[in-house]
C-alpha positions in Angstrom: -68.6 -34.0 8.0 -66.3 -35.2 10.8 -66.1 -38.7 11.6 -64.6 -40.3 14.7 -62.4 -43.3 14.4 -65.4 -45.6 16.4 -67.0 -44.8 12.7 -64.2 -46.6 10.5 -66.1 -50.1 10.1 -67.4 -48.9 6.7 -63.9 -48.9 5.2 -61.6 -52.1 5.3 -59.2 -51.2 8.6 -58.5 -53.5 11.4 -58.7 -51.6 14.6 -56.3 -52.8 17.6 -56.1 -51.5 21.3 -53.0 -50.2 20.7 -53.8 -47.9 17.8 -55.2 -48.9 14.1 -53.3 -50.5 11.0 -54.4 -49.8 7.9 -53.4 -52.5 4.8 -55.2 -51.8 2.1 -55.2 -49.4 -0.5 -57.3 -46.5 0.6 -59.0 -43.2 -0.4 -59.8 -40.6 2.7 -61.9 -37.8 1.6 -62.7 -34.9 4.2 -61.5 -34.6 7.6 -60.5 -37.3 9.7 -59.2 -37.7 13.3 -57.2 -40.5 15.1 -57.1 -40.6 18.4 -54.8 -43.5 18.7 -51.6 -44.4 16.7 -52.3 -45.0 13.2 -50.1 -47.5 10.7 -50.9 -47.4 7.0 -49.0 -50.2 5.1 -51.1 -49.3 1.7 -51.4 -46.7 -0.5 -53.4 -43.8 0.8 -54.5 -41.2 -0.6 -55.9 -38.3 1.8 -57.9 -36.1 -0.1 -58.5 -34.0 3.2 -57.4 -32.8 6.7 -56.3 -35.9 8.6 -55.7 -35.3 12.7 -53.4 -38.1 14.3 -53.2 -38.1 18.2 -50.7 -40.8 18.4 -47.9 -41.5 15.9 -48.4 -41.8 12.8 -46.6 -44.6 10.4 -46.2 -44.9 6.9 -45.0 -47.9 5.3 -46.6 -47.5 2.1 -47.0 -44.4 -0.2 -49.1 -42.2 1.0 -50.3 -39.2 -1.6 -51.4 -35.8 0.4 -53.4 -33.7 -1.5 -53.4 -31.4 1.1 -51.6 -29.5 3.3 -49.9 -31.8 6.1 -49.8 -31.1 9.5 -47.9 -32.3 12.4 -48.5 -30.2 15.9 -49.1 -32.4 19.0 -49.7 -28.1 20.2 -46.8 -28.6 23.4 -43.4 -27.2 23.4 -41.3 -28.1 20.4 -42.6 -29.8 17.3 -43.2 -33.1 16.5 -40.9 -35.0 14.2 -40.8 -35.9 10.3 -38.8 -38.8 10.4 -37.7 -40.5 7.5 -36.3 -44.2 7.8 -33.8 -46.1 5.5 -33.7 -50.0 5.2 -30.9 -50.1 7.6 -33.0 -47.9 10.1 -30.8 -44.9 9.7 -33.0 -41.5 9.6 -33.4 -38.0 8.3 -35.5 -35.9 10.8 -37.0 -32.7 9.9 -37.6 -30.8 13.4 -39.3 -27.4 14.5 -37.9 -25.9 17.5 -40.4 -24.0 19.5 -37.3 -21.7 20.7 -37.5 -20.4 16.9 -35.1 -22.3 15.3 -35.2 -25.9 12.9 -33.2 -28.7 12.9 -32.8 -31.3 9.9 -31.1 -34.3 11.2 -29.3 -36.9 9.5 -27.3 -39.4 11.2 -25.5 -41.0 8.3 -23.9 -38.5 5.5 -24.3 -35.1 4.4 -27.5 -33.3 3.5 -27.3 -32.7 0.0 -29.0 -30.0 -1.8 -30.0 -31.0 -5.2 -31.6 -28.0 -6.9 -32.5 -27.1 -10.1 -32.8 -31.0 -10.9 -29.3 -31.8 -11.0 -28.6 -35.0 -10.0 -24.5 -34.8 -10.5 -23.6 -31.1 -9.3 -25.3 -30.1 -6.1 -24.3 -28.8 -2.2 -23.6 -31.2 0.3 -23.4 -30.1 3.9 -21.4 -32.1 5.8 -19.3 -32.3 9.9 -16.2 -34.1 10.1 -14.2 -34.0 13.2 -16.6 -31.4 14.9 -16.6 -28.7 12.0 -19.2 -28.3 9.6 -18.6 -28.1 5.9 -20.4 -26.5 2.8 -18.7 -28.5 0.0 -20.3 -29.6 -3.9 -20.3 -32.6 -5.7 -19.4 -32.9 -9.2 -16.8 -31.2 -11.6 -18.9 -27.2 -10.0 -17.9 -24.2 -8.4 -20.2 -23.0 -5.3 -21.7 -19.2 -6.4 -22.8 -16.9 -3.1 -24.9 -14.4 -5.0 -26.6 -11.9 -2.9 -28.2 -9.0 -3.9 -26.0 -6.6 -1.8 -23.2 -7.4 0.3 -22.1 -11.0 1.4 -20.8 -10.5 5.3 -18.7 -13.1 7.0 -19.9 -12.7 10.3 -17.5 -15.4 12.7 -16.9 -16.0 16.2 -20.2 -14.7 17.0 -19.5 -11.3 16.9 -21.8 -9.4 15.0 -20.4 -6.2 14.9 -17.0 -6.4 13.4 -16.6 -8.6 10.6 -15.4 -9.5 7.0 -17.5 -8.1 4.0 -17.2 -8.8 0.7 -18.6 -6.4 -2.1 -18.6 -5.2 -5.5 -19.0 -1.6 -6.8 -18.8 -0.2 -10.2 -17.9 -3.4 -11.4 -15.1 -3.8 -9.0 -14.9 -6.2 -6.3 -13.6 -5.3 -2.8 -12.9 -7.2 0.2 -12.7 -4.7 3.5 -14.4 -5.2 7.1 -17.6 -3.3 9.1 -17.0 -2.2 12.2 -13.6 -0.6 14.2 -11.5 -4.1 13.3 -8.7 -4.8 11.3 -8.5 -7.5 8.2 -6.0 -10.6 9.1 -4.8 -12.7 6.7 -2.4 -15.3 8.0 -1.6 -18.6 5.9 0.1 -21.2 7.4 2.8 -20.8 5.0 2.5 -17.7 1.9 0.2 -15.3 1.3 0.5 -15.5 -2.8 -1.4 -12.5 -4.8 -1.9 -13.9 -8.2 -4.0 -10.7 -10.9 -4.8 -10.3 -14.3 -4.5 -14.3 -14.4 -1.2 -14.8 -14.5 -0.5 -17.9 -12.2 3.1 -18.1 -13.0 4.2 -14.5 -12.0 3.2 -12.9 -8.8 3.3 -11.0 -5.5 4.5 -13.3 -2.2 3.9 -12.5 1.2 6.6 -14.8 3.7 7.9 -14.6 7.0 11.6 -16.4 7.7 13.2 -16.8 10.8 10.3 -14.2 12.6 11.7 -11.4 9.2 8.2 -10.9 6.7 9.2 -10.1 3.5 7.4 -9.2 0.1 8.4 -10.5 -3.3 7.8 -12.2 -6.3 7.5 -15.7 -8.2 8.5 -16.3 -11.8 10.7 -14.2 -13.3 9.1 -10.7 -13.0 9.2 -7.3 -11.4 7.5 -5.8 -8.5 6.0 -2.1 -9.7 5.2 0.0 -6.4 3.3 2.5 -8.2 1.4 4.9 -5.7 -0.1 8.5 -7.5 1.7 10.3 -4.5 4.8 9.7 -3.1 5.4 6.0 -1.5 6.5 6.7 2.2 8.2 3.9 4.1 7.9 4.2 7.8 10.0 1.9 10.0 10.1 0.9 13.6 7.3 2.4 14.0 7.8 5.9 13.6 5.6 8.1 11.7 7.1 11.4 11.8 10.9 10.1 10.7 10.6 8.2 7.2 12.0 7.3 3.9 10.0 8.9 0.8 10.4 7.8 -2.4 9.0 10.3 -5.4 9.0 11.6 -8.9 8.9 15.4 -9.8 9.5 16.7 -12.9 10.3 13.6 -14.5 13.2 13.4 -11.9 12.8 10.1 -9.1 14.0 11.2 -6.1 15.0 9.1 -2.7 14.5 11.2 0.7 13.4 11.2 4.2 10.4 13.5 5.9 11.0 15.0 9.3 14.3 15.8 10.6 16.4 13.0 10.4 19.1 11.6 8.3 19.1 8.6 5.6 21.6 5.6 6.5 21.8 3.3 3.6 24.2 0.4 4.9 24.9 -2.1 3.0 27.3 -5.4 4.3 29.0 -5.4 1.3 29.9 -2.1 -0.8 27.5 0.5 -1.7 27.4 0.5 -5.8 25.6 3.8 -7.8 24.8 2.5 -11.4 23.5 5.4 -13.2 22.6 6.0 -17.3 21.6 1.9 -17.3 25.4 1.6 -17.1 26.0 -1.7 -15.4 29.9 -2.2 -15.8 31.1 1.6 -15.4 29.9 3.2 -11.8 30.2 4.5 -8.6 31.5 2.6 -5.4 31.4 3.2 -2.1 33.0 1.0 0.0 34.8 0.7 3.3 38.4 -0.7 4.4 40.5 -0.8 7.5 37.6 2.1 8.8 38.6 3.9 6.3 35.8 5.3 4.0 36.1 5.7 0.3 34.6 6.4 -3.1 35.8 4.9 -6.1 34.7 3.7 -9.4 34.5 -0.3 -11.1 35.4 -0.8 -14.6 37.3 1.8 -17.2 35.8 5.0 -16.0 37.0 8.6 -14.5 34.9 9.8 -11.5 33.9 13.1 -12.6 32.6 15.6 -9.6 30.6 18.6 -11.6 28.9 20.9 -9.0 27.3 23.4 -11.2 29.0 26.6 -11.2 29.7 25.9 -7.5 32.7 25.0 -5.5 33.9 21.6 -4.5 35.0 22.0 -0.5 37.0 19.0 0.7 37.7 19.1 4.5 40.4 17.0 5.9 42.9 15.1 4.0 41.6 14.1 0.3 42.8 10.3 -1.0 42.1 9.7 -4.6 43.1 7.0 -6.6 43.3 8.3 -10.3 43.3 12.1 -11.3 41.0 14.7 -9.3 40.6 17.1 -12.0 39.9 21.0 -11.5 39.3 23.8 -13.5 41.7 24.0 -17.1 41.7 20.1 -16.7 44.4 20.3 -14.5 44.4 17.8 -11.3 45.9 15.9 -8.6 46.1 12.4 -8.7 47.4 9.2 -6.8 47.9 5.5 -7.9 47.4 3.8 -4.2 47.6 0.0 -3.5 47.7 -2.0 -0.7 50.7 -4.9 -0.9 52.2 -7.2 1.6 55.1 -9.2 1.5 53.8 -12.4 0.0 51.9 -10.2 -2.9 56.1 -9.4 -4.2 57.5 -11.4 -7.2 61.0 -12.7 -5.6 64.3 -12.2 -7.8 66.4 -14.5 -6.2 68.8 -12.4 -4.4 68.0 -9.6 -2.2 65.6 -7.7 -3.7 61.8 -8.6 -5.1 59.3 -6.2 -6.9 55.8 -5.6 -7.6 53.7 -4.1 -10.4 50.7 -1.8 -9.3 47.6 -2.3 -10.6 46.8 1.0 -11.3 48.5 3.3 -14.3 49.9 6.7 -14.2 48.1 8.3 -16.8 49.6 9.9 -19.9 50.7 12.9 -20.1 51.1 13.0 -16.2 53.5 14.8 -13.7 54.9 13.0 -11.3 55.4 14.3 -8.0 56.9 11.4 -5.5 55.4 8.7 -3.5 55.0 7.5 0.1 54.9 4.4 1.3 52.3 4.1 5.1 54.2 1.0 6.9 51.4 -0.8 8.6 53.9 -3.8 9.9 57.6 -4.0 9.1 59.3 -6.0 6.2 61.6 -8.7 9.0 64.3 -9.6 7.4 67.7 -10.3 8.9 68.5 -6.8 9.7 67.4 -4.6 7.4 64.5 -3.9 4.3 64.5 -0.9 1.7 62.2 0.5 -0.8 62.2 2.5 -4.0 59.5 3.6 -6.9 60.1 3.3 -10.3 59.2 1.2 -13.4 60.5 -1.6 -14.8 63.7 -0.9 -16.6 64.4 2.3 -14.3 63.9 0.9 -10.6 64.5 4.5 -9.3 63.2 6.5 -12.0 60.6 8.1 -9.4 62.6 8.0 -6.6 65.4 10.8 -5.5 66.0 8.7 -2.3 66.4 4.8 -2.8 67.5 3.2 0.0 64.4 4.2 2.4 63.6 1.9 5.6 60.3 -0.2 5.7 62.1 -2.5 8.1 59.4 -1.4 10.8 56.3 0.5 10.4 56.1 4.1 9.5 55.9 6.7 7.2 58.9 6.9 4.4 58.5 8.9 0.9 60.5 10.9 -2.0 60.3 13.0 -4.4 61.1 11.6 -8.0 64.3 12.4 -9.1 65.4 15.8 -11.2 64.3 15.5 -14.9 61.7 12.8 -14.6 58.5 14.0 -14.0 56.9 13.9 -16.8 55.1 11.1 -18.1 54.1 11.0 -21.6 52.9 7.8 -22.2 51.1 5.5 -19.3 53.4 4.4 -17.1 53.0 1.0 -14.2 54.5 1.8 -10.6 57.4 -0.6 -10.2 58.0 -1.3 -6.6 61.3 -2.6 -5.3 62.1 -3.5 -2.0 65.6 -5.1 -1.2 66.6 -7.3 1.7 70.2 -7.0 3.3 70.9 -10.6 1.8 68.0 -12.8 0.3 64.5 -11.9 0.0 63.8 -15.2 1.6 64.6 -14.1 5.0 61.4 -11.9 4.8 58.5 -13.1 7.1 56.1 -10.0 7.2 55.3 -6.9 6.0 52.5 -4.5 4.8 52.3 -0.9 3.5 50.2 1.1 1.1 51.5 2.7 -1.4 51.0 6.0 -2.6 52.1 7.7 -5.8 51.3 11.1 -6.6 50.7 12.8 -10.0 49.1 15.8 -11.6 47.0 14.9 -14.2 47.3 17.4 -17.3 43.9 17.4 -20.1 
């Protein structure tokens, strides 16, 4: 049975012009319908349908046993509006354009589910952005059934997904679109849960880089080949590889490999980190040597060795029977000479003649004169025999130039290691000498 409000006198209400107030404790069984603006202060409990034309307020506790309504039947919905003691409100809105708004204008909308009263979502905007944060010591799981797409500056086709197949979790994009990452600072890649030891993305000075924190390696480990194409050619690059055991450094397409380094170029083969090869350049002039104790042995296998152009070596090149040529060669300017106080001052080389070596002469390359007062000579020896390798002794390196000698008749053999003494007299005292460089060169064959 419907009853109109004009029938409420059988129930203890108060009607006014403006609408009806309700004060007491009340049971409404059936369906009821307000035309005016309705204020229950009591509890209420509405047992039935209940039609308000006017607004409706509740400052009691009402108890719905059924379903509640609120459709005034125009344009967007009416709305649930909770109030607080300070008249702050939650407002619970549906939006005839399709969509629903949930409105509080003081602090986050917090999701409490599973009855959790300490660990929960809170939804909150600070400074115009929007946040999806928890409270409590709890991490935040998005669980979907299938992908989970991150779908942002409204574009809908090309975006971030996130995905796990086989056990293994992947994070690529949908759509023709790259994947950006870009920190403000590093891009650290931290696996297997180390956090003290891993991969670093940086850029310096406009220069990205790769490398590690913590004391650790970086393993490039492709099944294939690992190809390195720079400035942005695809055709010409560097290809790193292993075959047969054997890693192997070399470029695809027809180009060359440049390795330049500022400093010398060092080959440190067999795990051998004090013996090896150097490569290194000095006045633009090119050479290969070796650091530490060691021969520089050149093995072609069962080929021939082709040098083209003018061969400097310092220490033995060794040929077939053991025999070869070799040359102890030094730099030395005047300062680098150990005055005797007179006319003449000496230095040692660095480098030995080997044992068992023949001596064929030296040369000395004047790169600026020894200025004295006059006049500056030079001869080879060692110490004990000045001129023991020299069949000429009073040569000129007053200016620059090219002087040499052969050693003198019976001394070319050398059985035991011998040190290059260089001598170099003034025409008075060694202290009128001001300048001077030269490199010197003393030749040898080298006998096994």
């Amino acid at each position: 049975m419907k009853r109109l409000c004009t029938a409420l006198v059988l129930l203890p209400v108060v009607a006014f012009a403006a609408g009806l107030i309700d004060r007491n404790d009340q049971t409404m069984n059936g369906s009821w319908t307000f035309n005016k603006s309705v204020t229950v202060q009591g509890t209420t409990t509405l047992n039935g349908a209940v039609t308000v034309a006017g607004v409706m307020t509740y400052t009691g506790a009402p108890v719905f046993s059924a379903n509640v309504e609120i459709d005034d039947g125009a344009g967007d919905s009416p709305t649930l509006k909770l109030i607080d003691a300070d008249n702050k409100y939650l407002v619970l809105q549906k939006l005839d354009a399709g969509g629903g708004n949930i409105t509080n204008n003081e602090g986050a909308i917090n999701l409490l589910p599973s009855g959790d009263t300490d660990d929960y979502i809170a939804i909150t905007t600070a400074s115009n952005v929007p946040s999806i944060g928890t409270v409590g010591a709890c991490a935040l799981d998005l669980a979907p059934q299938d992908a989970l797409n991150l779908k942002v500056s409204g574009d809908s086709d090309d975006y971030v997904t996130v995905t796990t197949v086989s056990n293994v979790p992947s994070i690529g994009t949908a759509g023709a679109c790259n994947l950006d990452l870009a920190p403000a600072a590093s891009l650290n890649i931290l696996t297997s849960g180390d956090t003290d030891d891993y991969f670093t993305f940086t850029t310096t000075s406009n220069v990205p880089s790769f490398g590690t924190a913590g004391a650790c390696d970086l393993d490039l480990a492709p099944a294939a080949a690992l190809n390195i194409k720079a400035s942005g050619d695809v055709d010409d690059y560097l290809t790193v590889s292993t075959a047969s055991d054997v890693p192997a450094i070399g470029t695809a397409g027809g180009c060359a490999l440049s390795v330049v380094p500022a400093g010398a170029l060092n080959i440190m083969p067999s795990g051998d980190v004090d013996d090896y090869i150097t490569v290194s350049t000095a006045g633009d002039v090119p050479s290969i040597g070796t650091a530490g104790a060691c021969n520089l042995t050149i093995a072609p296998d069962g080929g021939t060795t082709n040098v083209t152009g003018a061969l400097a070596a310092s220490g033995a090149v060794t040929g077939n029977g053991g025999l070869g040529l070799g040359v102890v060669s030094q730099v030395v300017a005047f300062g680098d000479f150990t005055n005797n106080e007179d006319a003449t001052a000496y230095i040692d080389l660095t480098s030995q003649i080997p044992a068992g070596s023949i001596v064929l002469g030296w040369e000395c390359v004047v790169a600026t004169g020894f200025t004295g007062t006059t006049t500056c000579t030079v001869q080879v020896g060692i110490a004990g025999a000045l001129d023991k390798f020299s069949a000429v002794t009073d040569l000129s390196i007053f200016a620059a130039g090219t002087v040499g000698s052969t050693v003198k008749a019976g001394n070319v053999y050398e059985a035991a290691a011998a040190t290059v003494r260089v001598t170099a007299t003034e025409d008075s005292d060694w202290d009128d000498v001001t300048a001077g460089s030269m490199t010197v060169n003393v030749w040898y064959i080298a006998t096994p």
